[in-house]
KOLFI-956315 format. One line per 8 residues: for each residue x, y, z of C-alpha. Coordinates in Angstrom, 1 decimal. Each point is the difference from the previous one (the first is absolute). Layout:
BEGIN
X Y Z | ...
END
This chain:
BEGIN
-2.1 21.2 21.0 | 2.5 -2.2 -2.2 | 1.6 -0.9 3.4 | -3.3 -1.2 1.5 | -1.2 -2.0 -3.1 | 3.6 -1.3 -0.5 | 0.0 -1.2 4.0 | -3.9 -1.2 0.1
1.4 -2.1 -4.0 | 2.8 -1.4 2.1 | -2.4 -1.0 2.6 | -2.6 -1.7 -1.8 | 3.0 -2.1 -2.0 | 1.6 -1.2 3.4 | -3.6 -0.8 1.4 | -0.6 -2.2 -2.9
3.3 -1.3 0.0 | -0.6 -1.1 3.9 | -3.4 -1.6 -0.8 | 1.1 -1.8 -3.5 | 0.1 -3.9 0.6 | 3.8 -2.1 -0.2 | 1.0 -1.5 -3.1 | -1.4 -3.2 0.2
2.6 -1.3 -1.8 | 3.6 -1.3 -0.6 | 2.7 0.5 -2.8 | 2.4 -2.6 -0.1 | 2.8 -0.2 -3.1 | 3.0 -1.7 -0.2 | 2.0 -2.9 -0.7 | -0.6 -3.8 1.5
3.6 -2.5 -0.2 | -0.3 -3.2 -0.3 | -3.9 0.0 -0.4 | -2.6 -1.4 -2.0 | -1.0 1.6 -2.7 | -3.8 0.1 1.2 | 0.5 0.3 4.1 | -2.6 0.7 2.7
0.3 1.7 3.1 | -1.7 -1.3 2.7 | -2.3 2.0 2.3 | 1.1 -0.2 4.0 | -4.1 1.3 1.2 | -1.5 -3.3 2.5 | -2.6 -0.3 -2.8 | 2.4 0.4 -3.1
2.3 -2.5 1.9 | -2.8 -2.9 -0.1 | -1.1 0.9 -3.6 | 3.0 -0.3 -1.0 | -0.3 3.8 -1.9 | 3.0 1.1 -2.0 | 0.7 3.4 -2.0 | 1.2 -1.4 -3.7
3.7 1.9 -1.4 | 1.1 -0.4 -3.4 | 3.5 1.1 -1.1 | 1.0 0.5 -3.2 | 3.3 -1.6 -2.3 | 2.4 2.1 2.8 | -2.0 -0.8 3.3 | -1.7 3.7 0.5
-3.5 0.0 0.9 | -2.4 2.9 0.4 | -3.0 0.1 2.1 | -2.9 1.3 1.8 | -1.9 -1.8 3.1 | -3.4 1.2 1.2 | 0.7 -0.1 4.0 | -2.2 1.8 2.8
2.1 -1.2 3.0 | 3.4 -0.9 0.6 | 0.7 -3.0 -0.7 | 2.8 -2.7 0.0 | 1.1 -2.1 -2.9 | 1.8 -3.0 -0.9 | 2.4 0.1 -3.2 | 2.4 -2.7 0.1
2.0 0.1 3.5 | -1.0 3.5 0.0 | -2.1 1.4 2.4 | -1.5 3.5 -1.2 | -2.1 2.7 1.9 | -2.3 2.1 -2.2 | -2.1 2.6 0.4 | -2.5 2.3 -1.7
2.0 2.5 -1.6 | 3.3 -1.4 -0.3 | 2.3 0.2 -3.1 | 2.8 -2.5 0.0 | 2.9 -0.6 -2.6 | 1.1 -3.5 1.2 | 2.9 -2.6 -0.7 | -0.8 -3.1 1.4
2.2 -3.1 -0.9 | -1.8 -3.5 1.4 | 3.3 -1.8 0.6 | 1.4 2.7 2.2 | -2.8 2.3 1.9 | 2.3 1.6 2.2 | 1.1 1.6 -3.3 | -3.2 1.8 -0.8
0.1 3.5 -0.9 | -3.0 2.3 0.9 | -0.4 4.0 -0.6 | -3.0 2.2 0.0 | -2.9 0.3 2.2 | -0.3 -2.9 2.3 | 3.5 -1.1 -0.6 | 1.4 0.3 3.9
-2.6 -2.9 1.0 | 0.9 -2.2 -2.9 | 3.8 0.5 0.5 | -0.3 -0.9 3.8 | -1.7 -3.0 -1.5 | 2.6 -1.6 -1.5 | 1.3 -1.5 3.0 | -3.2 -1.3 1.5
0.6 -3.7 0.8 | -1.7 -2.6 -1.9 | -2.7 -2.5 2.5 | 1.2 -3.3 -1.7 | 3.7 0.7 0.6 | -0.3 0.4 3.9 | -0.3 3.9 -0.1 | 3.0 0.8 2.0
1.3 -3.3 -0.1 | 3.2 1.3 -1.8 | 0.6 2.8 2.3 | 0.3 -2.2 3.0 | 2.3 -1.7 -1.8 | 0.2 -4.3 0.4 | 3.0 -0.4 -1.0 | 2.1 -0.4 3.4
-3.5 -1.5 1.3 | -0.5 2.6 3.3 | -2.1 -1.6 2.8 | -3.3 1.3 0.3 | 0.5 2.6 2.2 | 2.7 1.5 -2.3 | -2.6 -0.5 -3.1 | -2.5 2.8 2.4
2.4 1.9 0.6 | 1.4 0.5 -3.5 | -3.3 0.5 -1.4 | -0.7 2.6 2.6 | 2.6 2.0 -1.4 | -1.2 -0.9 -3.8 | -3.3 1.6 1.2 | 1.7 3.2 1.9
1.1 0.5 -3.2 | -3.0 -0.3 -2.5 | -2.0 2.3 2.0 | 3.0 2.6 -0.1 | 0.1 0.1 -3.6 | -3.7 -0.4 -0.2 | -0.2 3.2 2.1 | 2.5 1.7 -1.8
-2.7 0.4 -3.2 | -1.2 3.5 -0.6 | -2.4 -0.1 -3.0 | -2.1 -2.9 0.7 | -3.4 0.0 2.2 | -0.7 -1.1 3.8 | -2.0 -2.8 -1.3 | 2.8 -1.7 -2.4
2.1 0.6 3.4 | -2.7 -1.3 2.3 | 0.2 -3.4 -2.5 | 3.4 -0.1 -0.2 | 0.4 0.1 3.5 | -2.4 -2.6 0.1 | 2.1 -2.2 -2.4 | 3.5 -0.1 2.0
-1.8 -1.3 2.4 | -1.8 -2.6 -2.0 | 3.0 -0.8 -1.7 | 1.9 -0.6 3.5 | -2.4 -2.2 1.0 | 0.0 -2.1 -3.3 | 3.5 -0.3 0.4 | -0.2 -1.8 3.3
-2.5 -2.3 -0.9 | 1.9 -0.6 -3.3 | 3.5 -0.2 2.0 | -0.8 -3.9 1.2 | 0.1 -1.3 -3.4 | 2.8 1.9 -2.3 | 1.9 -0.3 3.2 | -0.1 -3.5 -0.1
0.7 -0.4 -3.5 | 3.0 2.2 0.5 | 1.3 -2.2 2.1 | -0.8 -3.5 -1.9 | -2.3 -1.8 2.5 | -1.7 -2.9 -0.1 | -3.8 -0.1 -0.4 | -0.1 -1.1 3.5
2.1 2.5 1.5 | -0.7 2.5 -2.3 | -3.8 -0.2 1.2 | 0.8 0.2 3.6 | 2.0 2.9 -0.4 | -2.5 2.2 -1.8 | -2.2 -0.8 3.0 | 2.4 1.0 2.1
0.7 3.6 -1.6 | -4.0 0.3 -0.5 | -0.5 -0.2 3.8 | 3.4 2.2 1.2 | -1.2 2.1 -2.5 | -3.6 0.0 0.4 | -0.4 3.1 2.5 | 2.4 2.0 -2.3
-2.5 -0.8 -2.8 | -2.9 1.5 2.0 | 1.9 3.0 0.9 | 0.3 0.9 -3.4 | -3.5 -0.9 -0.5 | -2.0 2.4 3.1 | -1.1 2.3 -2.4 | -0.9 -2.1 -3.5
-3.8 0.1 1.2 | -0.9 2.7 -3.1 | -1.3 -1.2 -3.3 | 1.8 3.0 -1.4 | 2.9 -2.6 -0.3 | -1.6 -2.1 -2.1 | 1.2 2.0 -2.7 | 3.8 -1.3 0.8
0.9 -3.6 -1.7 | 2.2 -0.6 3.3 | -3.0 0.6 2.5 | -2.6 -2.2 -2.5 | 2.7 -2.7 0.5 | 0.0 0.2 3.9 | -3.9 0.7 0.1 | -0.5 -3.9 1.4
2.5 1.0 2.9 | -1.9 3.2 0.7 | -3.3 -1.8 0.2 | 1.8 -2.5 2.4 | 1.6 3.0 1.9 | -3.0 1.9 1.1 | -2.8 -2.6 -0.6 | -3.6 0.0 -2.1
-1.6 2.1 2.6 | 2.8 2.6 0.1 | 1.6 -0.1 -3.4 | -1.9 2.9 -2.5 | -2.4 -1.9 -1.6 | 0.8 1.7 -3.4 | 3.4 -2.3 0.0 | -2.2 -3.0 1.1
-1.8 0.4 -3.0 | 2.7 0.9 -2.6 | 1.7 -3.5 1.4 | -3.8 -2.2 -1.1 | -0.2 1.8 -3.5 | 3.8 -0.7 0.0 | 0.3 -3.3 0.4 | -3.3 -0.7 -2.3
1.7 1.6 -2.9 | 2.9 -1.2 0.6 | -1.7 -4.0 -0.5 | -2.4 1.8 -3.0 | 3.4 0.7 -2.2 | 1.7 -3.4 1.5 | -2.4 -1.9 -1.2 | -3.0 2.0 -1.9
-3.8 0.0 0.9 | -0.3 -3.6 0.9 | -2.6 -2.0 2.6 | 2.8 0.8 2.9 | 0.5 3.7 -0.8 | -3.7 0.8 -0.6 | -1.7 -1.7 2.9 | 2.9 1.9 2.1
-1.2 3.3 -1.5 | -3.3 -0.4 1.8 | 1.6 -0.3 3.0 | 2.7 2.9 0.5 | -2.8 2.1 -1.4 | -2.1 -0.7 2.8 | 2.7 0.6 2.4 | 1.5 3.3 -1.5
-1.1 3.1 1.2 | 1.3 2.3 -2.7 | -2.3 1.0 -3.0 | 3.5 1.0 -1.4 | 1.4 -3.4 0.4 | -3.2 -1.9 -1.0 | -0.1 2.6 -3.5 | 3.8 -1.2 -0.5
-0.8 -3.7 0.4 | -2.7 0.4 -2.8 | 2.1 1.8 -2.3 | 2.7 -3.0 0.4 | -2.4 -2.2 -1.0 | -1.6 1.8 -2.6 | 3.2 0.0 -2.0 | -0.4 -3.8 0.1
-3.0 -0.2 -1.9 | 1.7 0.4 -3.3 | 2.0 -3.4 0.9 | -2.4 -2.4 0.8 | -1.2 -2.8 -2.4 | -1.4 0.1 -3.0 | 1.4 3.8 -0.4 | 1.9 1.0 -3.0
3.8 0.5 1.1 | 1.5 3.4 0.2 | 2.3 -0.2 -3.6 | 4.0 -0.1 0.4 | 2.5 1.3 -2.2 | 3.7 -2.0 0.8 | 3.1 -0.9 -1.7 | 1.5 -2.9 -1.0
3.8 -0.9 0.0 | 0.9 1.2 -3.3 | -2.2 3.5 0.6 | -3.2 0.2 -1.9 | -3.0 0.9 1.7 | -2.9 -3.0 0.7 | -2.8 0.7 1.7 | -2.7 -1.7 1.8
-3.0 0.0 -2.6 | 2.9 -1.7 -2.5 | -0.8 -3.2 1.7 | -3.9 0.2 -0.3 | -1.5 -3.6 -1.4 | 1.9 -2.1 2.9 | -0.1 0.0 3.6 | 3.6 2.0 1.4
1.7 -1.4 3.4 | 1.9 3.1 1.1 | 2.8 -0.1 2.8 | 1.0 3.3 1.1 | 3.2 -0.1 1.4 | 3.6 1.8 0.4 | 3.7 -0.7 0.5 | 0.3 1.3 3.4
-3.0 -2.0 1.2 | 1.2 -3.3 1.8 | -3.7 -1.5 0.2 | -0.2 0.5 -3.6 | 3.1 -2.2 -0.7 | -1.5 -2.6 1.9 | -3.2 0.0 -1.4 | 2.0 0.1 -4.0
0.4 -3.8 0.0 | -3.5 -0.9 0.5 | -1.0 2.5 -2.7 | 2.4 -1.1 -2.1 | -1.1 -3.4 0.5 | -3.4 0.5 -1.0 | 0.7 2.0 -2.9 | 1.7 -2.7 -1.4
-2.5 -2.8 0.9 | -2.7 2.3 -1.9 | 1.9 1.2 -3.0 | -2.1 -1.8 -2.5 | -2.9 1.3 1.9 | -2.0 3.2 -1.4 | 1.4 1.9 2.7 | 3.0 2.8 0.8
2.0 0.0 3.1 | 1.5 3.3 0.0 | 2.5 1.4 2.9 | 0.2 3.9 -0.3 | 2.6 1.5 2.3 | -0.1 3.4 1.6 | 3.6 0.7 0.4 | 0.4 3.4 -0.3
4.1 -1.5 -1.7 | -0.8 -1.1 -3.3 | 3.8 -1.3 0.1 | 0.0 -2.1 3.2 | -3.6 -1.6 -1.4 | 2.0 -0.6 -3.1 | 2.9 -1.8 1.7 | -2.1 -1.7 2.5
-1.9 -1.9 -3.2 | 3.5 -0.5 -1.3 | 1.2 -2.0 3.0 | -3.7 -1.4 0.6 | -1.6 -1.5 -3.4 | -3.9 0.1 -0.2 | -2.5 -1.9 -1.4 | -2.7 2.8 0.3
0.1 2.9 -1.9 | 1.7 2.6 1.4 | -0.6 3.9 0.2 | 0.3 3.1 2.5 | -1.9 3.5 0.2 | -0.1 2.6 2.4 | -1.7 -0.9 3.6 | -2.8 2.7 -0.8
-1.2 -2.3 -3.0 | -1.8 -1.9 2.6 | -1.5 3.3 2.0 | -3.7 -1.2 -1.1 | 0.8 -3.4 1.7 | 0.9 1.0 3.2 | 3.7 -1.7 0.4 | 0.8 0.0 3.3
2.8 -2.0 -0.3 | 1.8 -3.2 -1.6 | -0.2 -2.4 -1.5 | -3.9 0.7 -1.1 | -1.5 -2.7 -2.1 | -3.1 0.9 -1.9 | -2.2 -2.6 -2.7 | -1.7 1.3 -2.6
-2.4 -1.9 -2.6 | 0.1 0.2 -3.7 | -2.5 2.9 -0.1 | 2.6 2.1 2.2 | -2.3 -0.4 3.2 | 1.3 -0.5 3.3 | 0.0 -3.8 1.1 | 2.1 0.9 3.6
1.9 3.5 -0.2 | 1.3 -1.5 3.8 | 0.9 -3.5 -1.2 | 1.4 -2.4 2.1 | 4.0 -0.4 -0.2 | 1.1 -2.6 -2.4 | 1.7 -2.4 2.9 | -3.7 -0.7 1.2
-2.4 -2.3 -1.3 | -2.8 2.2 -1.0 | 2.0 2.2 -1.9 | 0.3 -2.9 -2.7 | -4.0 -1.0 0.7 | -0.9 3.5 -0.7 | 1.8 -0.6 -3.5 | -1.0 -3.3 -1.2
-3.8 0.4 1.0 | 0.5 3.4 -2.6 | 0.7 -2.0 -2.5
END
């Protein structure tokens, strides 16, 4: 009788262990090199991808973080020039410097996808570009043929993985061939740079290479025609070549429709909810099919609102040169001239003179030209400013400071009045005319 009760026990804990729901959930802890302080993680789903959705990490004094993310799928993220694959359920202890991603340590649940990871090309350096190898400049039959053998070999080590599901392989799959053909198309240019041409010749060779190569290119293309893709960043990069591939009547219309909301969010955080931007809306939502894409577009512009004249800015903490803490609200009473900029940002270094200019030509104005980098090295700010007096005042803060005002990239220059209202959180640059108009007529 024990037996029986013991075996019928057993039973009823397995049956409710077979019908209790996944985790939907993932443990990540850690340490993050050469890392902000405050770093975001980006998410890799189509829709998270044109939100521009991120997963916030803070580290502590020695770099360790500790964290939990509510996920229901598996999902791919961005962190640095790390890809990562997560899914419900899995418990990672992580290393992850973001000058050296190769270096990356994973261990736990989930870790074999994230470890194969390490070596996925990256779209804007060519994908396999360095595999091919420029160097002793092949001819284009020799670049094919070489990446046929990089590609023989990606899917041997991508089939070699044990503990990772069909549908990470079915993707992955997916990607060596995307990445193939992004390095063909990309070939025609760093080729010719390699090899120091002239504009002229250098043109006329990358339309040579895009036509020798151009069949190759399809090949590796025959079977993009799945929306399931659009959760890689190297097949969202090629989706314009897909939809020139197979055509609008044959292409699924699900990537037809991610490429509209796309390219309208893409304009929204260029240059905010302006005439241009709105009056598009109206027409990509009439062409879209997808309630899922036309629910995306409105939440992008929802998260505008907060931005748009006569608003009450978002407040900033920053820090000046010699460290103390300033923020926003400080400067309440006058109207603020913000230029958001960084070291690394070559448009921003143009644009510096002009500011500079006008900060000077207004300082006995009732007015504050600010610049506040996001350099995530407080010293190469420093000795930047060292080597390049200013005449505006002059701070940095973390890139999340401006989550609430949607910087999509920079430099961003944002006007605000004396009450701390928006005037123009998407001014003009400084080098244009109106920038200066919008200023004066302020005043």
């Amino acid at each position: 009788m024990k037996q029986t009760l013991f075996t019928i026990f057993g039973l009823a804990l397995i049956c409710a262990a077979c019908t209790q729901k996944p985790l939907q959930e993932v443990h990540l802890k850690g340490t993050l090199k050469n890392f902000s302080p405050v770093e975001t993680m980006r998410i890799e789903t189509p829709e998270g991808y044109i939100l521009r959705e991120t997963v916030e990490i803070k580290t502590d004094s020695s770099n360790f973080f500790d964290i939990t993310i509510p996920l229901d799928h598996p999902t791919y993220f961005r962190l640095g020039r790390n890809t990562l694959y997560l899914s419900p359920g899995d418990d990672l202890t992580m290393e992850v410097d973001l000058n050296d991603p190769n270096a990356a340590l994973f261990n736990g649940t989930g870790a074999e996808a994230n470890r194969y990871l390490r070596a996925k090309p990256f779209p804007k350096g060519g994908s396999y570009i360095p595999n091919v190898n420029l160097m002793d400049h092949p001819d284009f039959d020799e670049v094919i043929e070489r990446l046929e053998k990089v590609v023989e070999n990606a899917n041997l080590q991508l089939d070699s993985l044990r503990n990772v599901s069909e549908h990470f392989k079915k993707l992955e799959k997916g990607r060596i061939q995307f990445d193939a053909a992004n390095t063909l198309q990309s070939y025609g240019f760093y080729a010719s740079w390699m090899k120091k041409m002239s504009d002229e010749d250098a043109k006329s060779f990358k339309d040579s290479a895009d036509t020798y190569f151009k069949p190759v290119v399809e090949a590796y293309l025959k079977d993009s025609n799945d929306p399931d893709y659009l959760h890689l960043d190297t097949y969202r990069g090629l989706s314009q070549s897909v939809l020139k591939q197979f055509g609008t009547s044959q292409v699924n219309q699900e990537l037809v429709d991610f490429i509209e909301a796309s390219n309208l969010c893409y304009g929204l955080a260029s240059m905010g909810p302006v005439k241009q931007v709105l009056e598009q809306r109206a027409e990509v939502e009439a062409k879209i099919q997808s309630e899922k894409y036309k629910r995306v577009i409105g939440k992008a512009f929802h998260k505008y609102e907060v931005l748009e004249p006569g608003n009450l800015a978002p407040n900033l903490t920053f820090s000046a040169l010699e460290g103390q803490q300033v923020r926003l609200s400080d400067f309440k009473g006058q109207m603020v001239v913000i230029d958001v900029w960084a070291t690394w940002c070559g448009p921003c270094k143009n644009e510096a003179p002009f500011f500079e200019e006008l900060a000077q030509k207004y300082s006995d104005k009732p007015i504050h030209f600010i610049s506040i980098s996001i350099d995530s090295n407080k010293k190469a700010w420093q000795r930047y400013l060292d080597e390049h007096p200013k005449t505006s005042q002059q701070f940095i803060c973390n890139r999340s400071e401006f989550k609430s005002y949607e910087l999509f990239g920079v430099p961003r220059f944002i006007v605000i009045d004396n009450d701390g209202k928006f005037i123009d959180a998407f001014a003009p640059a400084p080098s244009n005319p109106d920038f200066e108009k919008l200023i004066s007529e302020q005043l």
